[in-house]
C-alpha positions as CSV (number, residue, x, y, z in Angstrom):
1,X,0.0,0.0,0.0
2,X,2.7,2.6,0.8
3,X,4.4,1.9,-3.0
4,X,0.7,3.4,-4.2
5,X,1.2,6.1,-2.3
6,X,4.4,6.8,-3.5
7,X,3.5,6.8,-6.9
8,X,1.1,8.6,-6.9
9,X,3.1,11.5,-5.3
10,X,5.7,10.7,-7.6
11,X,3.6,10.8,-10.3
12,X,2.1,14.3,-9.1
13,X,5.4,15.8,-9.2
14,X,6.3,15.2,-11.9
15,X,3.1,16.7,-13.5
16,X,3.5,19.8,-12.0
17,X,6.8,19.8,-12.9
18,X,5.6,19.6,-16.7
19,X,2.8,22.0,-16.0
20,X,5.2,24.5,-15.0
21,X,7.4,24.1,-18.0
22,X,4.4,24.5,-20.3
23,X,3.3,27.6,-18.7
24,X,6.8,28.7,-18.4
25,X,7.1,28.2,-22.3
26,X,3.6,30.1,-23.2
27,X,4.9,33.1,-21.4
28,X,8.4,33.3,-22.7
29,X,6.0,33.0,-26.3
30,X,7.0,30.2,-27.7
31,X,3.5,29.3,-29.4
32,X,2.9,32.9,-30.8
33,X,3.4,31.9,-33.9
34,X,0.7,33.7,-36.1
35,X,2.4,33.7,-39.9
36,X,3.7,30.0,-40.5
37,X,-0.1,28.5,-40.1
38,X,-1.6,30.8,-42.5
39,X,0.8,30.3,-45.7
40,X,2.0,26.1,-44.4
41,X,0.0,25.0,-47.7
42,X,2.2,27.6,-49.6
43,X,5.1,26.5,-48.5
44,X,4.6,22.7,-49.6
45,X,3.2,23.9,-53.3
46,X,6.5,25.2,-53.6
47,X,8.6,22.1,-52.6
48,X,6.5,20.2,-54.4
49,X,6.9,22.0,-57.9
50,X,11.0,22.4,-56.8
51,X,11.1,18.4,-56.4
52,X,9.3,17.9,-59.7
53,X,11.6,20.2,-61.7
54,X,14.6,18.7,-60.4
55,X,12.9,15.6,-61.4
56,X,12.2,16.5,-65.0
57,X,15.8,18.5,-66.0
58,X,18.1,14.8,-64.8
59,X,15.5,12.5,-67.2
């Protein structure tokens, strides 16, 4: 029974260990990214078209 106990405060430090980091990360702004998620699809059109044009010039 005491292992059980154990865990579980072992297992609720660690969570607020990872809580803190989280928050800690939001506020240092980590996930203020507002640009990349608006032109992603943009980004892969043009990898695409670079991949197939490499593709076609070495056939």
């Amino acid at each position: 029974m005491n292992i059980i106990f154990m865990l579980i405060i072992a297992s609720l430090i660690i969570a607020v260990v990872f809580f803190i980091l989280f928050v800690r990360s939001v506020k240092s702004g980590q996930y203020d990214d507002v640009y990349t998620p608006s032109v992603r699809m943009l980004f892969d059109d043009e990898l695409v078209t670079e991949k197939s044009k490499k593709e076609s010039n070495s056939n």
